[in-house]
C-alpha positions in Angstrom: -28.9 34.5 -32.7 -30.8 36.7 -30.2 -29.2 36.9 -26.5 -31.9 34.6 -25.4 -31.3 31.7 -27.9 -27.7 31.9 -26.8 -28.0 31.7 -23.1 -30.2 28.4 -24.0 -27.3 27.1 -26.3 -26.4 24.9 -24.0 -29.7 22.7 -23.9 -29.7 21.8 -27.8 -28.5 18.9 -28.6 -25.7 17.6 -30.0 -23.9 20.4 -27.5 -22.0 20.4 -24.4 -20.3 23.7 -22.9 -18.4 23.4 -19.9 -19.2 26.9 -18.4 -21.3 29.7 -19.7 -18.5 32.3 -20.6 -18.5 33.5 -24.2 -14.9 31.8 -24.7 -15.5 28.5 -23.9 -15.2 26.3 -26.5 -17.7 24.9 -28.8 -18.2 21.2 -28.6 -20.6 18.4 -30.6 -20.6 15.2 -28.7 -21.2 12.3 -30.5 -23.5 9.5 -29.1 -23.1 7.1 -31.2 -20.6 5.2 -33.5 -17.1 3.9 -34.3 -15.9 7.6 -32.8 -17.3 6.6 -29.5 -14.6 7.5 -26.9 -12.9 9.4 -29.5 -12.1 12.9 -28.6 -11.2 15.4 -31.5 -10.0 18.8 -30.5 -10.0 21.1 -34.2 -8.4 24.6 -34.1 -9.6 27.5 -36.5 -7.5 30.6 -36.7 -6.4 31.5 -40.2 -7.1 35.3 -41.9 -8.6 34.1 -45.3 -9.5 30.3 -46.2 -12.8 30.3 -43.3 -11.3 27.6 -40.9 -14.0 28.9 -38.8 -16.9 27.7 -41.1 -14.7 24.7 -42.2 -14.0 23.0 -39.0 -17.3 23.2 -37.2 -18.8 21.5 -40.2 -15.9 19.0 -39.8 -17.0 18.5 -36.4 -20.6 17.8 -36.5 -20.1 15.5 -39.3 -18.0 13.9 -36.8 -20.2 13.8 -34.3 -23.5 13.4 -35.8 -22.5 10.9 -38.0 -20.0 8.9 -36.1 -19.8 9.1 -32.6 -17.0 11.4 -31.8 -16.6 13.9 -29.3 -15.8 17.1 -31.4 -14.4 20.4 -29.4 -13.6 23.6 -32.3 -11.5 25.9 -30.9 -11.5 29.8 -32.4 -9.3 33.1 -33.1 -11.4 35.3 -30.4 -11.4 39.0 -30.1 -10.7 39.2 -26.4 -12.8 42.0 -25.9 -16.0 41.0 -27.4 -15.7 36.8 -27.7 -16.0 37.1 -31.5 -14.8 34.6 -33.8 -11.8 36.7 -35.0 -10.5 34.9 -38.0 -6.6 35.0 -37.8 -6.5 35.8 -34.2 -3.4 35.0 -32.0 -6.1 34.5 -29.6 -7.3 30.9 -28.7 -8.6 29.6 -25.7 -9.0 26.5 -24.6 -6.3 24.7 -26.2 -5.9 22.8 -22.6 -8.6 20.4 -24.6 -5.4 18.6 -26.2 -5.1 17.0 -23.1 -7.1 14.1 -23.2 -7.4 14.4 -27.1 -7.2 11.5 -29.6 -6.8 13.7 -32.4 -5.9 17.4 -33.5 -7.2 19.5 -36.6 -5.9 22.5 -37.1 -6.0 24.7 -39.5 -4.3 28.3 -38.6 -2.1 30.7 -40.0 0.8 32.8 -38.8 0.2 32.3 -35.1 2.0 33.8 -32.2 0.1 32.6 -29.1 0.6 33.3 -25.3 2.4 30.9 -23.6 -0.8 29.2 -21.8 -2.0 28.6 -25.0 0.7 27.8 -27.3 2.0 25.1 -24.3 -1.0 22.6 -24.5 -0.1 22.0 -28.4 3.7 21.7 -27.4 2.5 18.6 -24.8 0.5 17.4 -27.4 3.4 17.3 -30.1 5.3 15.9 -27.6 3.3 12.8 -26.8 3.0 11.6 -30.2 -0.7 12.9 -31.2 -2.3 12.2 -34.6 -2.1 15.9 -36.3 -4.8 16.8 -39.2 -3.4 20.2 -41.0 -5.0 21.9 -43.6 -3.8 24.7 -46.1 -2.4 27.1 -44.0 -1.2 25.2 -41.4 1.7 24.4 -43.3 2.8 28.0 -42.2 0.0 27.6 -39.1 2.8 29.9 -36.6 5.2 33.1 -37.1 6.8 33.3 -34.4 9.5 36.3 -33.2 12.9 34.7 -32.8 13.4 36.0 -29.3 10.3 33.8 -27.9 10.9 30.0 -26.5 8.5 28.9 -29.5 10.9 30.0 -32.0 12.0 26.6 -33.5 8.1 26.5 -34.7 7.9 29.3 -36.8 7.3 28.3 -40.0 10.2 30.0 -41.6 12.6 28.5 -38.6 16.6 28.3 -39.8 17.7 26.4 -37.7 19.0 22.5 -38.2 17.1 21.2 -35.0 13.6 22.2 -36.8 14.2 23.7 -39.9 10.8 24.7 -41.4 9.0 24.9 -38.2 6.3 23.0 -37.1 5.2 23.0 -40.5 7.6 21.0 -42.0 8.3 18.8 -39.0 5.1 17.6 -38.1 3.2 18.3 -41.0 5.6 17.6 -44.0 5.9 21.5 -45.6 6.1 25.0 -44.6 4.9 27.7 -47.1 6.7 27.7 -50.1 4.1 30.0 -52.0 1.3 29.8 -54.3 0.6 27.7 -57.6 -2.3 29.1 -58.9 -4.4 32.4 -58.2 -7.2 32.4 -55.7 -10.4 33.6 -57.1 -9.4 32.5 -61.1 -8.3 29.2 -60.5 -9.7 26.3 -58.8 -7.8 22.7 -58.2 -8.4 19.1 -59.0 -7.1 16.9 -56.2 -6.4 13.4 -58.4 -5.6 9.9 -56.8 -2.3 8.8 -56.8 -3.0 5.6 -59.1 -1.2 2.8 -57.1 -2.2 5.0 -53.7 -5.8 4.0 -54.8 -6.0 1.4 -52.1 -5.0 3.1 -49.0 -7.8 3.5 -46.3 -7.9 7.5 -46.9 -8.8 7.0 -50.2 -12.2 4.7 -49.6 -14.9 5.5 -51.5 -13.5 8.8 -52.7 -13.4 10.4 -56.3 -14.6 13.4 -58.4 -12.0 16.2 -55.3 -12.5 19.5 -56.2 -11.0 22.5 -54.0 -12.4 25.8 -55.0 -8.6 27.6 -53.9 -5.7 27.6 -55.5 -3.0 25.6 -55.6 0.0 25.6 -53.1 3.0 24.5 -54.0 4.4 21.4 -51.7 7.4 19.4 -51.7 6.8 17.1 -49.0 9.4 16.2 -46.5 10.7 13.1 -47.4 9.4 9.7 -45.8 5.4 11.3 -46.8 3.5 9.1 -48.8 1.7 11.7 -51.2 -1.8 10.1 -51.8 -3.2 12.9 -54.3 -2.1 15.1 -56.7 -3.3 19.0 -57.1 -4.3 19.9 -60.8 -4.7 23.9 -61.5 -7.8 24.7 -63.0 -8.0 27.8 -65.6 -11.6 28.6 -63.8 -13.4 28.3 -61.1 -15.5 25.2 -62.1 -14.9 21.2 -61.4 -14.7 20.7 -65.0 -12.9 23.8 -66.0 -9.4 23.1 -68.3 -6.6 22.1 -66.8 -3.9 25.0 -66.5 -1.3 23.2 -69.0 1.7 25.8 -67.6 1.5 24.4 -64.5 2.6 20.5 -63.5 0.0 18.6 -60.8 1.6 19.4 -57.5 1.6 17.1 -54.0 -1.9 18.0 -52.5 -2.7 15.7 -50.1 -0.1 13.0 -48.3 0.4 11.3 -44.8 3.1 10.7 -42.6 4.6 10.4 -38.9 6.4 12.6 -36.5 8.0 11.4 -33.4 7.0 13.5 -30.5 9.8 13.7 -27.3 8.0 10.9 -25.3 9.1 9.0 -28.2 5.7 7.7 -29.4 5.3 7.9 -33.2 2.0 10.4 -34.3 0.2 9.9 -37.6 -0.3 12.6 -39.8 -2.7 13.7 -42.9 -2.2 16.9 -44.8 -3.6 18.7 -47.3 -2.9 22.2 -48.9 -6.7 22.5 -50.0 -9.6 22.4 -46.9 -11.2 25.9 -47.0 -14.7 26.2 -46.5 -15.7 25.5 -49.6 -13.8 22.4 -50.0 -15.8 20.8 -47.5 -18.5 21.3 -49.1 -17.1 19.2 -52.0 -18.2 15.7 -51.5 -15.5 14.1 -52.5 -12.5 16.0 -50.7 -15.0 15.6 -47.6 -14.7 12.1 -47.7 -11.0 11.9 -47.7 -11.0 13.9 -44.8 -13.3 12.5 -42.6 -11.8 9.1 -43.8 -8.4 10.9 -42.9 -9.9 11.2 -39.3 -10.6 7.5 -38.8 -7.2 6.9 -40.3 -5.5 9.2 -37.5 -6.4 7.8 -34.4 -6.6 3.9 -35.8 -9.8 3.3 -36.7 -8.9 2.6 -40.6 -10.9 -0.5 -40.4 -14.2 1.3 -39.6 -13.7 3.3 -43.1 -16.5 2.4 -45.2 -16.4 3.4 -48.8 -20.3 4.3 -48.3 -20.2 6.3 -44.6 -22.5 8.8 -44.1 -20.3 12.2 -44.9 -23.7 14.2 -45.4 -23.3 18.2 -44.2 -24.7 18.7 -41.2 -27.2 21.5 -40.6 -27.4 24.7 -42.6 -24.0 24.9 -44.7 -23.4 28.5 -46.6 -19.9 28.8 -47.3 -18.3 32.4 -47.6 -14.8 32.0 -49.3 -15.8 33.2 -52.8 -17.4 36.1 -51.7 -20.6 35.9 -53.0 -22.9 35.0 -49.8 -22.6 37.9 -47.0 -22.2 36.9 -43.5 -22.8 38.3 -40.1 -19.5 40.0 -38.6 -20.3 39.5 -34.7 -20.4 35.6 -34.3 -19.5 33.7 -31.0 -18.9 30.2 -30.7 -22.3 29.7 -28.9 -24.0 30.7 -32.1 -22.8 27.7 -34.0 -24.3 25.5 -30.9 -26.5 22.6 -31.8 -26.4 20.4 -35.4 -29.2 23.1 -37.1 -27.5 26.2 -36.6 -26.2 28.1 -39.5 -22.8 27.9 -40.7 -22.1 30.9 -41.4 -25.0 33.0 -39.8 -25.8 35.4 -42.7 -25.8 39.5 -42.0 -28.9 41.4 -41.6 -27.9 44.0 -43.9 -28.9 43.4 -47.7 -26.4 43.7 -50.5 
């Protein structure tokens, strides 16, 4: 995007900045739509899966289609305003405020204490909580810091497993299937078929690898992960390897002593989304979240929103200098492709 298209950012629509500094955060607001009212604040910081082409998309099909008011929060290279992928950089988190929902989808975070606090109050309210793939391990955390207890490798018996396996359900436990030779078929849990989440969704296909997941108990696993020997939907099942928990819900209860809902899924890279099926599930897992399971419609418009390349498997290039602004608007490129030819 050339400097002039991104000083006019702010005037397309579907977009609402609050100032116009380079780190502000990125935000679709919905106009229209069972969302209405409905603020989603989705966090993208992890070093390999592309949160930050996953959870924009998220966002304007959230917005676009129904209604909500979508803020996407980014790893930044404080020096420049990149999009950093993995970056223990990430303002703006003081969006959780007022938020009726969080995404997030980060890995191995150690944020500053003005940043790292708004998700604490959140937590500690009772939020709804969305985590995807790494987010089971979203924070590593030294243990000398007052975050410690949310590390995902935490020891201790107030929060063992860290904020991923208290809020979400799990904390790494390591791969079941290798990325970039095996693919995953997420299968409905048979007598989980009727659950809200599940509306309207079949034919899930991640294009990662599978996770292994044992969730905490009390989740309510709603699909299972199948390794793939290929990269294809319909690719043989890896017969070494069992289908693993891949998707499940649950609650937390935050210190205010309100109960949170929670989806999870070890699968949600960019390229996932793209997937029609595992996009349905998690747009229908948004609705779920903040109450609005009788709005689910097994037929809702879940159509990608604007220009949708995907870069996980490597074989699309995309530009390396990206700032939130340039993802502005519903027709923007997700990713913005380099200038320099293969």
């Amino acid at each position: 995007m050339t400097p002039l298209l991104r000083h006019a950012a702010p005037l397309l629509a579907g977009i609402a900045l609050s100032s116009p500094l380079l780190a502000d955060p990125l935000t679709y607001e919905g106009t229209a739509g069972p969302g209405k009212g409905k603020k989603v604040v989705l966090i993208a910081s992890d070093h390999e899966y592309k949160s930050e082409e996953a959870l924009p998309q998220l966002g304007r099909i959230l917005a676009k289609h129904h209604g909500f008011k979508c803020t996407v929060l980014f790893g930044l290279d404080p020096a420049t305003g990149d999009i950093k992928p993995g970056s223990s950089n990430i303002p703006g988190t003081e969006a959780l405020k007022d938020a009726d929902l969080m995404v997030i989808f980060t890995r191995f975070q150690n944020l500053p204490a003005e940043q790292m606090q708004p998700i604490l109050d959140y937590l500690s309210r009772g939020g709804p909580v969305i985590g995807l793939r790494t987010a089971t391990h979203g924070f590593k955390i030294p243990k000398d810091s007052p975050f410690a207890k949310y590390d995902f490798s935490y020891q201790g018996a107030d929060y063992k497993g860290g904020f991923g396996r208290q809020i979400l359900g799990e904390t790494w436990v390591g791969h079941y299937g290798p990325n970039h030779k095996s693919s995953t078929r997420l299968d409905i849990v048979p007598e989980k078929a009727g659950h809200p989440i599940l509306s309207g969704v079949k034919s899930m296909w991640a294009e990662i690898g599978g996770y292994n997941a044992y969730p905490i108990e009390g989740s309510e696993v709603l699909a299972m992960a199948q390794p793939l020997t290929g990269m294809n939907p319909d690719s043989p099942n890896d017969s070494t390897k069992k289908p693993m928990a891949g998707a499940w819900t649950r609650t937390y209860t935050g210190t205010s002593g309100k109960a949170g809902r929670v989806f999870t899924s070890t699968y949600g890279a960019s390229g996932d989304v793209a997937n029609d099926g595992f996009r349905r599930m998690l747009v229908n897992a948004c609705f779920w979240a903040v109450g609005l399971e009788k709005d689910i419609k097994p037929d809702a418009n879940i159509s990608l929103v604007g220009p949708f390349r995907p870069t996980w498997l490597g074989t699309l290039k995309r530009a390396d200098h990206v700032k939130p602004l340039d993802l502005a608007g519903y027709e923007s490129p997700i990713w913005p492709e380099s200038d320099a030819k293969k």
